[in-house]
Backbone bond lengths (Angstrom), bond angles and torsions (degrees), N, CA, C in turn:
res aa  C-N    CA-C-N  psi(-1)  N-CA   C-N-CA  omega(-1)  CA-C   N-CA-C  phi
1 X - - - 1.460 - - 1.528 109.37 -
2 X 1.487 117.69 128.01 1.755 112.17 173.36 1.279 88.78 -74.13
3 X 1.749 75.98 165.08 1.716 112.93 -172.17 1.681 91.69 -105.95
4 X 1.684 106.25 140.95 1.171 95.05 140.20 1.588 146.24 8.46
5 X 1.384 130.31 135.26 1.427 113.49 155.23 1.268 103.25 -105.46
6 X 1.434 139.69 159.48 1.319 144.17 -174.97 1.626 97.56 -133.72
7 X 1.553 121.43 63.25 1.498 115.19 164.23 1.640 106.09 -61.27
8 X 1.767 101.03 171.28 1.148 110.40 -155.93 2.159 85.15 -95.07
9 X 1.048 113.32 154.37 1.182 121.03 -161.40 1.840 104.64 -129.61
10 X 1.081 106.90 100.82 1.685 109.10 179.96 1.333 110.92 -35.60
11 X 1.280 134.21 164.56 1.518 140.20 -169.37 1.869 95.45 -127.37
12 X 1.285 107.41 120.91 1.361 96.73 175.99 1.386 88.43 -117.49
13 X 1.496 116.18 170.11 1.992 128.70 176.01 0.934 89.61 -97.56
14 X 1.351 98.34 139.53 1.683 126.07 162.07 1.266 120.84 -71.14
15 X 1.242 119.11 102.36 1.325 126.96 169.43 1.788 124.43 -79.04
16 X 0.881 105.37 -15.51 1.426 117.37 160.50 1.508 148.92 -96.95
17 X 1.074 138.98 157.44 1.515 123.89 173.01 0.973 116.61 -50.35
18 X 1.633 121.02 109.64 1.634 138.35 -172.81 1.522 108.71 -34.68
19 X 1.622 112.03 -52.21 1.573 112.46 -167.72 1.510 89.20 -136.96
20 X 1.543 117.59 104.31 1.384 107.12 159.10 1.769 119.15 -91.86
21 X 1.141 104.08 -177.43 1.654 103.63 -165.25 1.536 89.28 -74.99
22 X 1.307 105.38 160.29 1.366 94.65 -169.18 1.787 81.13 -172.56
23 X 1.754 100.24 134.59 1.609 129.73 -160.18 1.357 84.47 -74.71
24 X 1.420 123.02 -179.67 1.776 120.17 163.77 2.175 99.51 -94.57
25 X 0.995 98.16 125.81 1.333 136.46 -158.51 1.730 106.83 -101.12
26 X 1.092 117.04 117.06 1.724 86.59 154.44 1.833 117.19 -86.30
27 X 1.308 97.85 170.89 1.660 103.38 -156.60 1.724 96.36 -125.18
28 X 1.573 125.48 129.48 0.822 140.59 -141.79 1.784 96.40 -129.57
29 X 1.235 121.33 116.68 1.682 120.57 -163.66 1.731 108.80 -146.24
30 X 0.940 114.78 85.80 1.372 126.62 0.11 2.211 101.19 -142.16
31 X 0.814 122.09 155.61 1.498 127.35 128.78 1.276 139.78 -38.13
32 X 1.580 112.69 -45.53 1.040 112.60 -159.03 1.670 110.83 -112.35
33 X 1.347 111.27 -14.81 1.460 131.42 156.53 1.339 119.00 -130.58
34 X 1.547 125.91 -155.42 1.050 114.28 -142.68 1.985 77.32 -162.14
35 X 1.498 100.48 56.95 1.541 136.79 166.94 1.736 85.97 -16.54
36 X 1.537 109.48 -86.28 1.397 117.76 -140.21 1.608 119.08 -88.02
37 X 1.284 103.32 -3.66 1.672 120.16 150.27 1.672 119.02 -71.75
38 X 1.000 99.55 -45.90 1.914 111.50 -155.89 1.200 107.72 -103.53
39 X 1.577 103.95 -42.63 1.764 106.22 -148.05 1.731 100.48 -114.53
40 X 1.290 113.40 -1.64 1.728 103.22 -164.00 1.559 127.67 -63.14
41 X 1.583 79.23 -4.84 2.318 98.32 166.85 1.569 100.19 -50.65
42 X 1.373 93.62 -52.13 1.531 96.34 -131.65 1.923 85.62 -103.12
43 X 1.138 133.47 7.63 1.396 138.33 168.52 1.500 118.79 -100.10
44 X 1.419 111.79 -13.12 1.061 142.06 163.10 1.604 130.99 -84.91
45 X 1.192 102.18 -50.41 1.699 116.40 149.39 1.372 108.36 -40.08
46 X 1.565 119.76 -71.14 1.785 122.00 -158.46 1.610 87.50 -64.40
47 X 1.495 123.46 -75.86 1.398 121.48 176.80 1.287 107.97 6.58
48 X 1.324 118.62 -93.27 1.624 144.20 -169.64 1.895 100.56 -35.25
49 X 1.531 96.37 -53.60 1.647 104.76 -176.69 1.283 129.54 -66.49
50 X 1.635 122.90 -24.52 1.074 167.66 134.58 1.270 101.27 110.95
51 X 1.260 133.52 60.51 1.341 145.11 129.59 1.905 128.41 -170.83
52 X 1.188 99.97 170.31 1.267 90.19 -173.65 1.381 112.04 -148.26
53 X 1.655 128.79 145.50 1.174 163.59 -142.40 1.707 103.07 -130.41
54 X 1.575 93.71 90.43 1.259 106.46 164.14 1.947 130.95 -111.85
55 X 1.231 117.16 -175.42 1.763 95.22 -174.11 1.735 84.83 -117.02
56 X 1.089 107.65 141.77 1.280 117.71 -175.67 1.896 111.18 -117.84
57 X 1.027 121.26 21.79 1.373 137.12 175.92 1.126 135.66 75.27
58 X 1.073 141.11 141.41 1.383 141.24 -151.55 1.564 131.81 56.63
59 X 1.009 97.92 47.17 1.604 119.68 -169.10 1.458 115.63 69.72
60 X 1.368 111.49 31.25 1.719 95.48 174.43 1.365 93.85 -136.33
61 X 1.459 93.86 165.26 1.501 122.63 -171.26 1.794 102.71 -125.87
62 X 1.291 90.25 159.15 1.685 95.83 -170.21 1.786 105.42 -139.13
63 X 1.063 121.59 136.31 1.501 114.88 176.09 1.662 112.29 -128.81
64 X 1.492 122.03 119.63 0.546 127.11 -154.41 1.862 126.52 -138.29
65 X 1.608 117.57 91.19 1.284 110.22 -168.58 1.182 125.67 -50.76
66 X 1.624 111.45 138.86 1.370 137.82 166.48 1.497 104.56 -90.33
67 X 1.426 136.61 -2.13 1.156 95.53 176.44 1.495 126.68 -68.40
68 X 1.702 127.45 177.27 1.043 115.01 -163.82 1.388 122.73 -87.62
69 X 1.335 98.07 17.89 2.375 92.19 -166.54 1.809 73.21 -123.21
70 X 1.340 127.09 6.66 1.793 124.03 156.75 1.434 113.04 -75.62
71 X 1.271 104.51 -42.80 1.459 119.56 -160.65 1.850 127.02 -82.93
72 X 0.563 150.72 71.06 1.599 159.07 155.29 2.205 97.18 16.02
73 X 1.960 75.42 -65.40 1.876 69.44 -162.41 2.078 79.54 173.04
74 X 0.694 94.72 175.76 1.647 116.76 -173.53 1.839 110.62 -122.77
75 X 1.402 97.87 135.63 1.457 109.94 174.04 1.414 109.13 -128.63
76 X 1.660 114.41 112.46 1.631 123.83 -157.33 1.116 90.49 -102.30
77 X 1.953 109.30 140.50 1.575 101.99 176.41 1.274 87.83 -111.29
78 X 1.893 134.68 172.89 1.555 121.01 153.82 1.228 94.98 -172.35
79 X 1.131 121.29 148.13 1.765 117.90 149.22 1.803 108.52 -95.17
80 X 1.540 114.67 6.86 1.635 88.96 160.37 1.246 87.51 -161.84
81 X 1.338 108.09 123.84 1.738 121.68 -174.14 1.893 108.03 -100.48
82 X 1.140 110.18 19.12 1.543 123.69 -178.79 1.660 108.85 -63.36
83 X 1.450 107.35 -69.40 1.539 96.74 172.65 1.302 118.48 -69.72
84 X 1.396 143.60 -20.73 1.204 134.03 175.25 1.616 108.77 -85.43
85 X 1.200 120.68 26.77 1.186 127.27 176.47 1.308 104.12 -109.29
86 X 1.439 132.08 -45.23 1.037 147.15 -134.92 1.766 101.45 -118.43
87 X 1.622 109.90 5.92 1.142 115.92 -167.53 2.011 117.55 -98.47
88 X 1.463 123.53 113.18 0.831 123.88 -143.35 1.531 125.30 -49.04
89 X 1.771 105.86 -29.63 1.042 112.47 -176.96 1.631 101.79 -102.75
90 X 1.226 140.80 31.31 1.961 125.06 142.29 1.472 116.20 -63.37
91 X 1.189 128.97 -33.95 1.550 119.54 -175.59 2.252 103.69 -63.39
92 X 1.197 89.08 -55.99 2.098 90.12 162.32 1.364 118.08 -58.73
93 X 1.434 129.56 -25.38 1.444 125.62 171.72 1.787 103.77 -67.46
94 X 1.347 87.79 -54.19 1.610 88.09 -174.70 1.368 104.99 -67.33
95 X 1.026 154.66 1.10 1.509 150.77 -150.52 1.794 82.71 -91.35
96 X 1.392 109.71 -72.78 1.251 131.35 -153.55 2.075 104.73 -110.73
97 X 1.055 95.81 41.89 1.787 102.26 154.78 1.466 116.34 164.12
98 X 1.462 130.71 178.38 1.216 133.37 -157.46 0.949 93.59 -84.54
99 X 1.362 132.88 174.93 1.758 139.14 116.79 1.372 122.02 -144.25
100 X 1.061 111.27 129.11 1.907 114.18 142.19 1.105 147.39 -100.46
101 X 1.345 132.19 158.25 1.620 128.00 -157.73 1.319 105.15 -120.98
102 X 1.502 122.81 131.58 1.312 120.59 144.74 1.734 119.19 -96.68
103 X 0.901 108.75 127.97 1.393 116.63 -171.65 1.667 106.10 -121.28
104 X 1.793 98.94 112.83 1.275 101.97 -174.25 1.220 102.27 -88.61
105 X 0.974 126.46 121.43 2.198 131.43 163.74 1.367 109.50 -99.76
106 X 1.676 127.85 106.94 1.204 98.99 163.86 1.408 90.13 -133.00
107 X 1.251 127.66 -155.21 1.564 126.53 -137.12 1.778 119.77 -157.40
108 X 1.458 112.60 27.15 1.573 124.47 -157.13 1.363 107.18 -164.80
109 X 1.767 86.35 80.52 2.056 106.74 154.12 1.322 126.66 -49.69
110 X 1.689 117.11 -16.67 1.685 101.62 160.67 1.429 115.61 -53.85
111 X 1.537 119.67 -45.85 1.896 123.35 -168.24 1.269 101.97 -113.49
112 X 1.942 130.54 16.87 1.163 126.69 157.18 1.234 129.50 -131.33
113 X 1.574 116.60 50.79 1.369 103.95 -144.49 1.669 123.12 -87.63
114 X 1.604 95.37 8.07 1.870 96.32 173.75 1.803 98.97 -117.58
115 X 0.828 116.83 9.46 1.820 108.29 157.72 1.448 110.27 -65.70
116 X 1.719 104.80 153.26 1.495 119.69 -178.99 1.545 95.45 -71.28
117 X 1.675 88.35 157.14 1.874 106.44 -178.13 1.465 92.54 -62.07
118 X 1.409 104.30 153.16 1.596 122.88 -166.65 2.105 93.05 -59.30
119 X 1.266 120.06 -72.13 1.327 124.62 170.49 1.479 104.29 2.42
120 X 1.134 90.52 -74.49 2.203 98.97 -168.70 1.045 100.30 -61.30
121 X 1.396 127.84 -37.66 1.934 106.91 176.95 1.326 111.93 -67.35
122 X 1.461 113.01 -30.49 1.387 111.93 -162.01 1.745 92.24 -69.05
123 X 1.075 126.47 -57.13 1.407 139.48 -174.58 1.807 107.10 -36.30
124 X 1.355 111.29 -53.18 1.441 132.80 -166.01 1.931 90.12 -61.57
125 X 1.448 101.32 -58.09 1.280 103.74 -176.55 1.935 116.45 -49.36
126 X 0.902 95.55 -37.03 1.743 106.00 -168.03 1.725 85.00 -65.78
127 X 1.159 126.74 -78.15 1.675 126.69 152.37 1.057 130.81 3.78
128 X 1.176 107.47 -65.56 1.507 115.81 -175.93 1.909 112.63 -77.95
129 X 1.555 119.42 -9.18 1.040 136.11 -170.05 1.404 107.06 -89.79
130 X 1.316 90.06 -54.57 1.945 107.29 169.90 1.319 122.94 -34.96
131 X 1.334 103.20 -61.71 1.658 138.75 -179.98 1.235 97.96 -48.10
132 X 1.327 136.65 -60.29 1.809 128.16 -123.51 1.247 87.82 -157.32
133 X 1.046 137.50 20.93 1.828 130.87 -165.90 1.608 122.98 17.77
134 X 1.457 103.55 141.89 1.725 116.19 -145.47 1.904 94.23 -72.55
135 X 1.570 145.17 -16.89 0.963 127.05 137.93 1.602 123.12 -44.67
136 X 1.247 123.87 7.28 1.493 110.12 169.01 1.445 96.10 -109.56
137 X 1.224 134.83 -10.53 1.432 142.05 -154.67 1.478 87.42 -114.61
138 X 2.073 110.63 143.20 1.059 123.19 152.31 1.272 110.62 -124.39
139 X 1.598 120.06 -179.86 1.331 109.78 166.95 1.788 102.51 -127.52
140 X 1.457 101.22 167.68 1.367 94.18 -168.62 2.239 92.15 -132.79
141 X 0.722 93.00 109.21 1.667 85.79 167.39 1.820 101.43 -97.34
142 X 1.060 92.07 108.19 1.695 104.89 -178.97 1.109 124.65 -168.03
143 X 1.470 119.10 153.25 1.493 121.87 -23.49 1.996 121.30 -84.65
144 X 1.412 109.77 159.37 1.210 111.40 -169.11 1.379 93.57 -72.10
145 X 1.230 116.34 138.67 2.360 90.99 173.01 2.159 69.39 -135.69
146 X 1.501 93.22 166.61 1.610 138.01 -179.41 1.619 92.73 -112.55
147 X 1.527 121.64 138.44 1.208 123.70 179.21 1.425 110.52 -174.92
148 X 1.645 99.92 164.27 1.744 90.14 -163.92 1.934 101.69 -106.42
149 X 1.075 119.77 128.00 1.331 112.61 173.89 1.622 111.95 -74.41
150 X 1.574 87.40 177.07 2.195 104.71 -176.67 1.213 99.89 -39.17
151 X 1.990 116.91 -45.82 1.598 109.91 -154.44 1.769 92.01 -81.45
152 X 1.156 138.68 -13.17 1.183 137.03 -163.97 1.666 123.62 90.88
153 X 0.823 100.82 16.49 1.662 115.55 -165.41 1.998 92.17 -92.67
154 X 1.576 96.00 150.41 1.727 93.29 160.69 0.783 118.44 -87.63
155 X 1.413 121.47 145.73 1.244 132.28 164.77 1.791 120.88 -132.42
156 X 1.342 130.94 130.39 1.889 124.36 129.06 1.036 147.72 -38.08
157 X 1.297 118.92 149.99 1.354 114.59 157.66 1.670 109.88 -84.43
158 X 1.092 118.81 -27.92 1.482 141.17 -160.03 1.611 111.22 -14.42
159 X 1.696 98.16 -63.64 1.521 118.58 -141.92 1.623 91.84 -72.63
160 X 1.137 131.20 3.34 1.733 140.68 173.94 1.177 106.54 -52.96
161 X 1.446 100.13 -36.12 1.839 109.94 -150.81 1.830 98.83 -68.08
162 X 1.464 106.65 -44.78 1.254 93.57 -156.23 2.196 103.20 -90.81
163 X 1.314 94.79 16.74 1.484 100.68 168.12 1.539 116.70 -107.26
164 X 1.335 120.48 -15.69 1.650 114.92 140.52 1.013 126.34 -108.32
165 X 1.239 116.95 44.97 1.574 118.83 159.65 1.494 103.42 -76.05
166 X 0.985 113.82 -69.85 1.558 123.29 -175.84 2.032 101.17 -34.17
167 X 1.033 130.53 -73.63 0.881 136.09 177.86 1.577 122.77 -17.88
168 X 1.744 113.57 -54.79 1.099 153.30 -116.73 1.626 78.96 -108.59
169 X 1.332 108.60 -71.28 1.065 119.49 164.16 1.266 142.63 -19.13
170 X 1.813 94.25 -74.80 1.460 93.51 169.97 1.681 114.89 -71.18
171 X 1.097 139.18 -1.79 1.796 131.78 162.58 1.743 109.09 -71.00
172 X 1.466 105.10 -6.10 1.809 109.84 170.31 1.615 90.89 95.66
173 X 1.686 143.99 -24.36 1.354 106.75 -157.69 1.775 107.75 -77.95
174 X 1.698 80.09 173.90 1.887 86.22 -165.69 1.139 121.54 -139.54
175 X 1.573 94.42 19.06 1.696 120.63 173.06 1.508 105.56 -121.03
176 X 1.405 105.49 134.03 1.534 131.35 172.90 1.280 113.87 -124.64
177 X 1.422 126.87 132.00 1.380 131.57 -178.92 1.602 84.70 -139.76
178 X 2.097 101.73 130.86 0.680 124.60 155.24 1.831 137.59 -124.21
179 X 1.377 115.51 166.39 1.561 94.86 179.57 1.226 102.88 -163.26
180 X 1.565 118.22 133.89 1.687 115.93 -177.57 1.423 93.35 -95.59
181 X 1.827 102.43 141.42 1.768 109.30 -162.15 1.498 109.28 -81.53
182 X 1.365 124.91 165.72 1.183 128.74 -119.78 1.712 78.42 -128.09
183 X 1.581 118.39 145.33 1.791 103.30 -173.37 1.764 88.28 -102.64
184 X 0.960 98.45 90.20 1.549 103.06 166.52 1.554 104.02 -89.10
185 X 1.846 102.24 145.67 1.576 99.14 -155.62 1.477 110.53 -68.99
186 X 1.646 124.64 -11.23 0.894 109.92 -155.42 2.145 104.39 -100.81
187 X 1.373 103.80 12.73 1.157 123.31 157.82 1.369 123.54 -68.17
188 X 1.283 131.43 -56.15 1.425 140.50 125.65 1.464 115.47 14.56
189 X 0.854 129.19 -66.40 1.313 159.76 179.67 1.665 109.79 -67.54
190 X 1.226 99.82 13.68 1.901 87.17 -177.11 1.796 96.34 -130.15
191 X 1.534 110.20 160.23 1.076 98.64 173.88 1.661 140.20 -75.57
192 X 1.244 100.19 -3.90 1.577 99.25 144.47 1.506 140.30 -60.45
193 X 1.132 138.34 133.42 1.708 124.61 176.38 1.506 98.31 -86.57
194 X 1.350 111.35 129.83 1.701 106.08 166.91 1.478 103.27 -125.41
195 X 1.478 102.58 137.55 1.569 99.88 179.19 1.624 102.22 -110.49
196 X 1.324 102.65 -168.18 1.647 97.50 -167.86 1.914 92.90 -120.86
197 X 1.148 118.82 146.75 0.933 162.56 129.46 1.593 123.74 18.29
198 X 1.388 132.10 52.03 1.574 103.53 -173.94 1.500 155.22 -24.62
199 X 1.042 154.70 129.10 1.391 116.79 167.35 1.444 139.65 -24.19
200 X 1.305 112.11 -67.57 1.232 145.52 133.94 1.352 118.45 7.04
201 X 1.814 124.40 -76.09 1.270 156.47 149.17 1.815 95.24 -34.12
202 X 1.126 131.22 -79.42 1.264 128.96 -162.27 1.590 106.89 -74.31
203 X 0.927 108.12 -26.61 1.841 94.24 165.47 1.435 126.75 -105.81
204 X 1.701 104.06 28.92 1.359 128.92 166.98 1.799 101.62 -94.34
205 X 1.399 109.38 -71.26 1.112 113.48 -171.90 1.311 118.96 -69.96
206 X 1.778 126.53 -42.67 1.674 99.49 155.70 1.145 156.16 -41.65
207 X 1.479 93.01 -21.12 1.894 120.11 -165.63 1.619 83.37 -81.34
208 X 1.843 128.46 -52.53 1.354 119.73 174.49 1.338 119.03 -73.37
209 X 0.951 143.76 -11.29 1.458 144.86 132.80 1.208 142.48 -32.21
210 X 1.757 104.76 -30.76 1.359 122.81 -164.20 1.786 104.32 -118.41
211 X 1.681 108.16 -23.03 1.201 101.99 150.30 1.419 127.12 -65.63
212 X 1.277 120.35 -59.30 1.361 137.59 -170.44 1.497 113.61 -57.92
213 X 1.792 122.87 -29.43 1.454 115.57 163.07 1.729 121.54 -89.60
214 X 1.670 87.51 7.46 1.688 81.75 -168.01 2.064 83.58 -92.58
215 X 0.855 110.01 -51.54 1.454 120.29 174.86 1.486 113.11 -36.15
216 X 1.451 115.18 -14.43 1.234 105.55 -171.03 1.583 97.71 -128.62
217 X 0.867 92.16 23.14 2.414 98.88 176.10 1.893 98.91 83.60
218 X 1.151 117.03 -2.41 1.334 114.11 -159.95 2.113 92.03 -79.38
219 X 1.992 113.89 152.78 1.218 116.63 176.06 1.513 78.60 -100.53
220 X 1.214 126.13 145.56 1.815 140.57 151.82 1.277 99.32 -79.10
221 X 1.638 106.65 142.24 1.355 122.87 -177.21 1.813 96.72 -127.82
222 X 0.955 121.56 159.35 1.918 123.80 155.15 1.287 104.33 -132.19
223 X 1.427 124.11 132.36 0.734 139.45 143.35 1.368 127.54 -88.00
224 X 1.768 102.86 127.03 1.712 115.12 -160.17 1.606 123.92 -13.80
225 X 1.637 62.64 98.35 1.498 110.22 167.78 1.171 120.51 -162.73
226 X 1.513 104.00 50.95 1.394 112.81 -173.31 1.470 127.34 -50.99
227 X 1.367 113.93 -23.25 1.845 114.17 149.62 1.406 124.47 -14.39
228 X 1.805 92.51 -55.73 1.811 115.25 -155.87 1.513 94.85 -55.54
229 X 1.412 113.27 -41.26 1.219 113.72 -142.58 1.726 108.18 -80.02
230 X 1.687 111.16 -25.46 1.518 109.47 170.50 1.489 106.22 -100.49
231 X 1.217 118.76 -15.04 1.866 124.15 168.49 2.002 108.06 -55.47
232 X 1.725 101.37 -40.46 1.524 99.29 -155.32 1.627 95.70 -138.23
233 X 1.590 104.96 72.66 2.130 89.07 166.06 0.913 132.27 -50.47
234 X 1.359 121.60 135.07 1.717 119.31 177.72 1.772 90.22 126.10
235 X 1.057 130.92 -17.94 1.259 116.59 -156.07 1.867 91.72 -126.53
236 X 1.550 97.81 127.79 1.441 105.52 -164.52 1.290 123.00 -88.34
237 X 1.333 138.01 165.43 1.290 144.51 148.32 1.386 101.60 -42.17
238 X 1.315 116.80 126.20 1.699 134.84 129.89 0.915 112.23 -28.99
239 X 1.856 114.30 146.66 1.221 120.78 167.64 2.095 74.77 -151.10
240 X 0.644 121.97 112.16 1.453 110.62 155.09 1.531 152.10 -100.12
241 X 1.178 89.40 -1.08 1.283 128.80 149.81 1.434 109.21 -128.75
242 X 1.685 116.79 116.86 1.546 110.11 -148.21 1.043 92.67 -127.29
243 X 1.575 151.92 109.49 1.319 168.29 -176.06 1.726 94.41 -43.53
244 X 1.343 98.08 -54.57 1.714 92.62 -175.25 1.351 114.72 -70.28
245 X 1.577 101.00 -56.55 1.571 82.35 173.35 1.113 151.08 -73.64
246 X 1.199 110.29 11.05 2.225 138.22 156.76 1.321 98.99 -66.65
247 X 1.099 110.18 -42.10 1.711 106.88 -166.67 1.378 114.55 -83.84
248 X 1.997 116.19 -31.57 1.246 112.74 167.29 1.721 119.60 -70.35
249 X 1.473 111.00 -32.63 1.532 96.90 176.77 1.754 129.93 -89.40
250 X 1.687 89.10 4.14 1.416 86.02 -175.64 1.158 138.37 -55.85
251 X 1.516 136.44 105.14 1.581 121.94 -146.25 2.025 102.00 -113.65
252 X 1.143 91.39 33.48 1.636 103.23 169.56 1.637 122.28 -130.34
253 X 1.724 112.22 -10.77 1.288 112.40 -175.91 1.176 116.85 63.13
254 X 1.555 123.39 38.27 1.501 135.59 175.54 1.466 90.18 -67.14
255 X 1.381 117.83 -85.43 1.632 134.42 176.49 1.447 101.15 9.09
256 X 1.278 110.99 -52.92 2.071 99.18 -147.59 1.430 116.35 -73.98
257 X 1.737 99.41 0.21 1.302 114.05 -166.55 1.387 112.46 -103.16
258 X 1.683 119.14 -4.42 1.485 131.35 -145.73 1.317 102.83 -137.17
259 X 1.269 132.74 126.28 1.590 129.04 -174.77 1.411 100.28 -63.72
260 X 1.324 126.13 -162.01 2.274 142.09 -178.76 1.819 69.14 -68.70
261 X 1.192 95.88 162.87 1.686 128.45 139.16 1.438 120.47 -63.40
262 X 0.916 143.26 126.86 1.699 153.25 128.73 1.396 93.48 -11.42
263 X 1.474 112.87 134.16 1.423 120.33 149.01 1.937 114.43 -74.19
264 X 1.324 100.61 129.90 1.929 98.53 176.41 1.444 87.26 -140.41
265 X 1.262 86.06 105.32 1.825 95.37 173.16 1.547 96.32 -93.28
266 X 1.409 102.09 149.35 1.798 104.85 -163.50 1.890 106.86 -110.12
267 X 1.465 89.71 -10.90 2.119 93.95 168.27 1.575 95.72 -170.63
268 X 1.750 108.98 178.06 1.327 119.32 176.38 1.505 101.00 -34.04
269 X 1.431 118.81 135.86 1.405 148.71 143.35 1.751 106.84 78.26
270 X 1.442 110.31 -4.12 1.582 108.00 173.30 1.383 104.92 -51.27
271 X 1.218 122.28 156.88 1.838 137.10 -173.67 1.320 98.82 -142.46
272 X 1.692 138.41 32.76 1.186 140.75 159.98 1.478 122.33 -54.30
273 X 0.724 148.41 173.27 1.436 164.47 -157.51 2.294 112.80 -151.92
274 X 1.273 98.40 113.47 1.683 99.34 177.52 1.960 108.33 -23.98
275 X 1.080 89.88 122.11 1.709 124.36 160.27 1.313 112.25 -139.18
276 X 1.354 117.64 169.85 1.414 134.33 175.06 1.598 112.49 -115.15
277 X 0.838 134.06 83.53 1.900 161.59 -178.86 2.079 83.16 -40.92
278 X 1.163 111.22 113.23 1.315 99.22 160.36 1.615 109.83 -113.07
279 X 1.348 125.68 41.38 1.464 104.42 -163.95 1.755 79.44 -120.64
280 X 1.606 99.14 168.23 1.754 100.18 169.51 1.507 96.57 -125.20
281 X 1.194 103.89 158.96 2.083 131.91 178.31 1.936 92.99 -64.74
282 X 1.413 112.00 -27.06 1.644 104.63 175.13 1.321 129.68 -81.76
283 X 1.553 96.83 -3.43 1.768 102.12 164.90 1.008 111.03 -91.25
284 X 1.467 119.47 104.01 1.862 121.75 -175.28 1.444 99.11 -78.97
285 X 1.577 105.50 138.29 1.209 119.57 -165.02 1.427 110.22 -101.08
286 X 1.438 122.56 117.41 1.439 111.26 -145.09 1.443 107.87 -90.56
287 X 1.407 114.01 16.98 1.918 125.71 169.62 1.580 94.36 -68.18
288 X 1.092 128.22 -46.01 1.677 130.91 171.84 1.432 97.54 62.34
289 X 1.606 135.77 23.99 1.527 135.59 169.09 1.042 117.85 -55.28
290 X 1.187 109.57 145.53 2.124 109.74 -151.78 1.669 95.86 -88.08
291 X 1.137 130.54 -5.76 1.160 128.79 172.65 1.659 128.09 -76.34
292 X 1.350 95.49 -30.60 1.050 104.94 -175.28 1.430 136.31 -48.19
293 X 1.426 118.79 136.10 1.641 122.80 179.28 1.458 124.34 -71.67
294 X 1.170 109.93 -50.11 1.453 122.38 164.34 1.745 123.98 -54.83
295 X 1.238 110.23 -20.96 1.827 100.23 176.48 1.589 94.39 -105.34
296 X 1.266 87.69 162.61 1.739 104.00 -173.08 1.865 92.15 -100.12
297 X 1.173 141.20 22.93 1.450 158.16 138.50 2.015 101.17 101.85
């Protein structure tokens, strides 16, 4: 089983009140890195301590309890849940709070070329299903990007999708979240060329997307891409952090005590629901995928 990586993590000053009062929250790990690959040393550390001190941008810092009568329940992001599987203290996390997983799988060493071989995710996934049952588990194939290879030719990531379906499947989950990537300018800027997407093109491949997970028990989700959603019926609004489905897996009866969630959509067309993001943009995420939103490339 890998260990952890423990990169060295810049120290910013806290400009704010170290521990403000703070409602019980669910806690979101992360968005902005890739927590349970890289960081689960040191997410595991605060855990134990019962809170944690992250930098939340622009010179501020935020501190924020983990203990568990703080906490709602946990929403894990990762593209490889192997070491945080294998990490001594999750069976005590889970003892005493919720969680759910998004588990990104996608399938293309041109724009991923330091992710684990697909196998070991697939494996981690069967794992991670075992553990926590595959209604706590989603999967995320994201994002689809269009791009030009060495020879210059176009190419997808796309055609991945319908080679872990089968997989996906057999671990029981039955949630899919998808999203065609977004040309933010500072994508541009990487040594990949990515082009954008036709109309046409995107309501080709959802429509095969939306067959191929319906065929397999899977609900299709998009994430903003609110197009998808009047381009391709059948294929739902995002919620990724899903008010209902916190409330369906909650296996402590926190909920009955807590009004709906606030919607906090976090950019164009997100349908998230309030969490608390504990990850920072200064934990470089050592997948280094050229797609990515979170690294500055």
């Amino acid at each position: 089983m890998p260990e952890c990586i423990r990169p060295s993590i810049p120290t910013v000053e806290c400009i704010f009140d170290p521990m403000e009062k703070q409602s019980p929250v669910y806690v979101s790990a992360s968005r902005r890195t890739d927590i349970p690959r890289f960081f689960c040393n040191d997410f595991f550390d605060a855990w134990e301590k019962g809170d944690i001190t992250y930098d939340g941008g622009y010179g501020r810092t935020y501190t924020v309890s983990l203990k568990p009568n703080d906490v709602l329940g946990y929403i894990f992001w990762s593209k490889d849940f192997s070491p945080f599987l294998g990490h001594p203290l999750l069976p005590a996390l889970l003892d005493k709070n919720n969680a759910i997983f998004h588990y990104t799988i996608n399938d293309c060493p041109a724009l991923e070329p330091h992710v684990a071989p697909l196998q070991a995710r697939i494996e981690a996934l069967f794992r991670l299903c075992e553990l926590v049952g595959p209604e706590r588990v989603s999967w995320r194939f994201d994002p689809i990007c269009k791009y030009r290879t060495k020879s210059n030719t176009v190419a997808t990531n796309a055609r991945a999708f319908f080679d872990i379906v089968p997989h996906v499947k057999k671990a029981g989950v039955t949630r899919c979240y998808f999203s065609f990537m977004t040309m933010y300018a500072k994508l541009r800027k990487r040594d990949i060329i990515f082009e954008d997407f036709s109309p046409q093109e995107r309501t080709g491949i959802a429509g095969d997307l939306l067959a191929s997970a319906t065929g397999a028990g899977m609900t299709l989700y998009n994430c903003c891409n609110p197009d998808i959603l009047k381009l391709v019926p059948g294929i739902l609004q995002a919620h990724c952090v899903d008010d209902g489905l916190l409330r369906e897996t909650d296996r402590f009866g926190v909920r009955s005590a807590h009004p709906a969630l606030p919607l906090r959509p976090t950019r164009d067309g997100c349908g998230c629901f309030a969490s608390r993001d504990i990850g920072s943009y200064l934990q470089r995420c050592g997948h280094r995928c050229s797609y990515c939103y979170a690294s500055p490339g």
